[in-house]
C-alpha positions, 0 to 999 in steps of 0.5 A, spaced: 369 816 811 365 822 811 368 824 818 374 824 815 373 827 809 369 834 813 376 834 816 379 834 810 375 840 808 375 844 815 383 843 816 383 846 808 378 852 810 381 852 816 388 854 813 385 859 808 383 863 815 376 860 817 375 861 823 368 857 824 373 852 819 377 852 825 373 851 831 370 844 826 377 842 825 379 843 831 372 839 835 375 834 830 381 833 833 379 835 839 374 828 840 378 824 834 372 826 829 374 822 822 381 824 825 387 821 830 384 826 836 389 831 837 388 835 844 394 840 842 393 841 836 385 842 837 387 847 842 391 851 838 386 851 832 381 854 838 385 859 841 387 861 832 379 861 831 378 865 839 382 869 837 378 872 830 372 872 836 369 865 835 364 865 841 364 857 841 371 856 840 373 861 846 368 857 850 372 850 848 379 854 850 376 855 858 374 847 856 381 846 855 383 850 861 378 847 866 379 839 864 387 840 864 387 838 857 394 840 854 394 846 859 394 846 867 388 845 871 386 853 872 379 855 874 382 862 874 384 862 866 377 858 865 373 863 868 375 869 863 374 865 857 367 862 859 366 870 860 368 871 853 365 867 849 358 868 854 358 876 852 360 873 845 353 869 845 355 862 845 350 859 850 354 853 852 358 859 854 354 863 858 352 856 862 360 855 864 360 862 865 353 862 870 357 856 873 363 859 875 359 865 878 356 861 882 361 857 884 364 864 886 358 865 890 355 870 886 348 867 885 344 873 882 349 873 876 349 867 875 342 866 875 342 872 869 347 868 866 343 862 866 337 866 863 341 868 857 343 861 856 335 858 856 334 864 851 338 862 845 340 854 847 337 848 844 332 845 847 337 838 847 342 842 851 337 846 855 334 839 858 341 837 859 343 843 864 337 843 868 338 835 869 346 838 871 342 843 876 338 839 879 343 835 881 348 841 883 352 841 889 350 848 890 343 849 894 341 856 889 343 851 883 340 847 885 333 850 886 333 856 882 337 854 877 333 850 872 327 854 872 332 860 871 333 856 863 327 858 861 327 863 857 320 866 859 323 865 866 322 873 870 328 878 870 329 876 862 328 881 857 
């Protein structure tokens, strides 16, 4: 019941143009959260919230866009809104954006970007990277990447 009554809140908040209403609303929607889950629905309340410049959300629309959510599978379009939500200061942003660097074979980059993302992560997400890193299908992640999420790793500011 209290999931369904925050989605209430966020949907009204969300409405009187709150983008980080928005992008709770639109989690909620997107994970059936308190609510039906509502992918379509969830994606146009990110890319609303997206487009008042909510990091987090602009991450969630390349989530859409690599998963194939409501839209097409395309890595391209992904990669750009991971970008953005990176250099917004989203760190889940920065992390899919590390990915996707390397993926392009841009392993320094990506290494940076990785750094970013132990600088302001959490301590929870932080774990779960470095698991994801080690188990990397690419060597450079896999053996540089989890000592680059430490946020005292060299080449951090």
């Amino acid at each position: 019941m209290e999931k369904a009554r925050a989605a209430e809140c966020y949907r009204i908040a969300a409405e009187a143009g709150l983008d980080w209403a928005m992008y709770n609303y639109a989690t909620l929607l997107a994970l059936g959260h308190g609510i039906a889950e509502d992918k379509p629905a969830a994606l146009d309340w990110f890319r609303k919230a997206a487009a008042l410049g909510n990091a987090k959300a602009t991450n969630f629309v390349g989530s859409f866009y690599e998963d194939g959510w409501v839209v097409p599978r395309d890595l391209t379009r992904a990669a750009v809104h991971y970008a953005r939500a990176a250099q917004g200061g989203d760190f889940r942003g920065a992390f899919n954006h590390a990915r996707m660097l390397a993926a392009a074979g841009r392993i320094d980059e990506a290494l940076d970007w990785l750094r970013r993302t132990g600088a302001t992560a959490t301590p929870a997400f932080i774990a779960k990277a470095a698991d994801w890193l080690a188990k990397s299908d690419n060597p450079a992640l896999r053996s540089r990447g989890p000592q680059a999420l430490r946020a005292d790793a060299p080449g951090t500011d």
